[in-house]
KEVO-973841 format. One record per residue (C-alpha): z, x, y; residue in one letter. Coordinates in pm, whole numbers, plus 50000, padded with zeros to 5 digits. Last residue first. Layout:
<romars>
ZXYa/...
</romars>
This chain:
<romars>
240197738806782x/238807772706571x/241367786606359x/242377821806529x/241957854306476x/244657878806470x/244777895706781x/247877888206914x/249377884006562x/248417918706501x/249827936206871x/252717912206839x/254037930806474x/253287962806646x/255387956606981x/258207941906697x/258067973906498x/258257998606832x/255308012206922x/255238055806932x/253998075207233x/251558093707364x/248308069907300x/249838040407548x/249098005107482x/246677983907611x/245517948107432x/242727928907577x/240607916207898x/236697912907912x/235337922008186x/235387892208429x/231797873108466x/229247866708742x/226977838708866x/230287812208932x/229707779908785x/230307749309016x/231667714808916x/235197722009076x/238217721008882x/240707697509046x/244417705709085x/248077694008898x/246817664408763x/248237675808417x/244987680408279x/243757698508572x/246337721908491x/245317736308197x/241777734108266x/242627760908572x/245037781808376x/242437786108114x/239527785408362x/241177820308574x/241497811408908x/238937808909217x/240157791509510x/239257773209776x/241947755610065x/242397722310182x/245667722510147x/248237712810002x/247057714209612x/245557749709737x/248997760409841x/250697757409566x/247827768609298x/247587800909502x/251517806409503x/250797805509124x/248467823709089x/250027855009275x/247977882809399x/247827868109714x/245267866309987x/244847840510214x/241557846110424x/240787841610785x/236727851210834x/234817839810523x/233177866810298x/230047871310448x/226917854610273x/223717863810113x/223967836509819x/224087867509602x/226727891209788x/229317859109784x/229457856509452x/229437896209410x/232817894109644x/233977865909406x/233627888209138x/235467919009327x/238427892709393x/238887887009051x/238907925108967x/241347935109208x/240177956409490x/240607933309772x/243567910809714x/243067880209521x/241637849909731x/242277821409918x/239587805410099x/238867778110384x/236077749110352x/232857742710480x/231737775410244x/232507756809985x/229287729710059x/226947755710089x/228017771209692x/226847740709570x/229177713409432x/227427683809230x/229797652109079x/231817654909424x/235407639609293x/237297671809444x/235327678409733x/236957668710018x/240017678109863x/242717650309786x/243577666909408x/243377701909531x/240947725109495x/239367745409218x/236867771409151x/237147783408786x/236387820108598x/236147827708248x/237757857308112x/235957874107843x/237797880907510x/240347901607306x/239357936207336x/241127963607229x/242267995707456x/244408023807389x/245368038907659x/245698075907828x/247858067108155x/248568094508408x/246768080408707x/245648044208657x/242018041208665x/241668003908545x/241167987808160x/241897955808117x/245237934008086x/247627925907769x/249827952807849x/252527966107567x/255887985407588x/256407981607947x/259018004008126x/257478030508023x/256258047808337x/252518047308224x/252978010208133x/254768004308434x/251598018608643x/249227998808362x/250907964508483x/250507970808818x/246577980208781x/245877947008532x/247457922308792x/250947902608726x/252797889708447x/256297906708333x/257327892507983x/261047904607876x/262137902607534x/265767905007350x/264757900906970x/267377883006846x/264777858306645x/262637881406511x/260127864706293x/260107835906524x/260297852006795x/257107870606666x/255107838106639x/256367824007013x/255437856907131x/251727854906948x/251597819407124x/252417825607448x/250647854107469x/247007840907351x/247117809407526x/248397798607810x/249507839507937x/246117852007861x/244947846708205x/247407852308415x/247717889508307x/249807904108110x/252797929308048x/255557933007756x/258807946807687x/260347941907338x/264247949607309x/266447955307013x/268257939906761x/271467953306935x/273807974106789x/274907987807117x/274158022607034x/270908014206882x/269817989907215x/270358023107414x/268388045207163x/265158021007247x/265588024607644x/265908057107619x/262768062107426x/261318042007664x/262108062607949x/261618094807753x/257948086607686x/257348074508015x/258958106408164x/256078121707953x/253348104708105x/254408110908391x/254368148708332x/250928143908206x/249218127308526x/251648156208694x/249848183908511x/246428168008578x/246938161708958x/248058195308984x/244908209408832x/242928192909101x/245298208809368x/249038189609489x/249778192709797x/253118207109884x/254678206810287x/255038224410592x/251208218810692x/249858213010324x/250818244910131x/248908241209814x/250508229609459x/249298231309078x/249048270909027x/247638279208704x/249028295908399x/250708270408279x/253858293808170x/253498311408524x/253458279608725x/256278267208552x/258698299208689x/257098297208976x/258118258409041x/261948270008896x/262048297609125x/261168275609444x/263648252009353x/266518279009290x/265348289509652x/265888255309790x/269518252109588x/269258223209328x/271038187209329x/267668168909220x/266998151009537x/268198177809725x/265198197109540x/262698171309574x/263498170709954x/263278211010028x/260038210509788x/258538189310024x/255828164009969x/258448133709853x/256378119709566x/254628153009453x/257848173709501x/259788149509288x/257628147308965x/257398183908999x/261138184709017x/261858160308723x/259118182308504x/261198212008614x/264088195908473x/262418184508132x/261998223108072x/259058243107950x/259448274507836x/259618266907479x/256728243407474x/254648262107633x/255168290207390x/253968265207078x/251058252207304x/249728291207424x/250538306907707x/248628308708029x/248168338308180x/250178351608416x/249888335608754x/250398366009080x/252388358009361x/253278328509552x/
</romars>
């Protein structure tokens, strides 16, 4: 590719960079070819390839190797485009904000969590802020901490209430709320719902469902299971979704292992059993995220204090 010139310093970057060669980096490392990014984009190949040395020589390093008869990105690749989405984040919510000026609007609040918080803490710091701003459009997306943080990174959440994971591209700001407590439940006509004692012999007898591997509920259970000395069991379910877990375990005679808010919460309503066992290992601690690069909107700060604003003992 030629020779790099050295790299230049923040107030010249700045004023040779271009938001369009961020779109094609952004392209070439999720299609592989600089051919495809650029049809994506509209641009001639070699008006592509001009552009990528042209951004290359204000950064001073190169950030792609040939891989077969496409790009690869190098270690210092990886950083410019962890950055570069970071920055399409930025403008995405940015966007987002200036659209609900132009219609007049009285704006929109997007916000991420995780099963666990949505009972208690979520519901009632939204219900607080609704009522402070009551045509405040908002949209509440629950799933698992590492989705949440990608739309966090890509701006299309505002706030995550989830914990921390190594989500490419993200620098977050992180405050715990509390630990997550853990429950194994079953359904109403289980085997084992009225038992008094449950040991962790007797739920083996039975079939699982569980988080996908890699998720931080699953990796407790896998520790559960690591202790007593025992393979996880041979024909899982696994679903990220609580909720299609809690259907199919009051059906069934299925295991599973749910947050204890949810789990309580339900169990009240006859909904599911909570087991008399105590799982031998602990959540992190979940809380707050929200992105260092980029400004909160008043209503995202206004949740972030009545989120964590302490509350009167029940």
């Amino acid at each position: 590719m030629g020779s790099i010139d050295r790299q230049d310093s923040t107030p010249q970057l700045l004023n040779r960079l271009r938001m369009r060669q961020i779109a094609l980096i952004l392209a070439v490392d999720e299609l592989r070819t600089l051919r495809a990014a650029a049809g994506q984009l509209g641009l001639t190949q070699p008006a592509a390839t001009k552009m990528l040395h042209e951004l290359e020589s204000a950064l001073g390093q190169r950030i792609f190797e040939r891989a077969g008869r496409g790009l690869k990105l190098n270690p210092a690749g990886e950083r410019v485009t962890g950055y570069f989405r970071s920055i399409r984040g930025s403008m995405e919510a940015l966007n987002r904000e200036l659209g609900e000026f132009r219609l007049g609007g009285a704006g929109k609040f997007s916000v991420g969590s995780i099963m666990a918080a949505s009972p208690g803490r979520l519901t009632e710091a939204m219900l607080a802020l609704k009522r402070e701003f009551p045509l405040l459009a908002v949209e509440i997306a629950v799933d698992t901490s590492d989705r949440l943080l990608a739309q966090l990174r890509d701006g299309v959440l505002e706030v995550v209430i989830g914990r921390l994971t190594p989500v490419a591209g993200i620098d977050s700001q992180f405050t715990a709320i509390e630990d997550e407590a853990l429950a194994v439940v079953v359904g109403n006509d289980h085997p084992l719902a009225r038992k008094r004692r449950v040991d962790f012999a007797a739920l083996l007898e039975h079939p699982w469902i569980l988080q996908p591997h890699g998720s931080p509920m699953r990796d407790v259970v896998e520790r559960e299971f690591r202790t007593h000395h025992r393979a996880i069991p041979k024909g899982l379910i696994e679903t990220s979704s609580i909720l299609t877990t809690i259907n199919l375990v009051r059906r069934s005679d299925l295991v599973a292992v749910i947050p204890e808010a949810v789990a309580r919460r339900d169990a009240q309503h006859g909904i599911l059993r909570v087991l008399p066992y105590r799982l031998s290992h602990k959540l992190e601690s979940y809380g707050s995220l929200v992105p260092r690069d980029r400004p909160l909107s008043k209503p995202a700060e206004r949740f972030l204090e009545l989120l964590h604003a302490r509350r009167p003992a029940r």
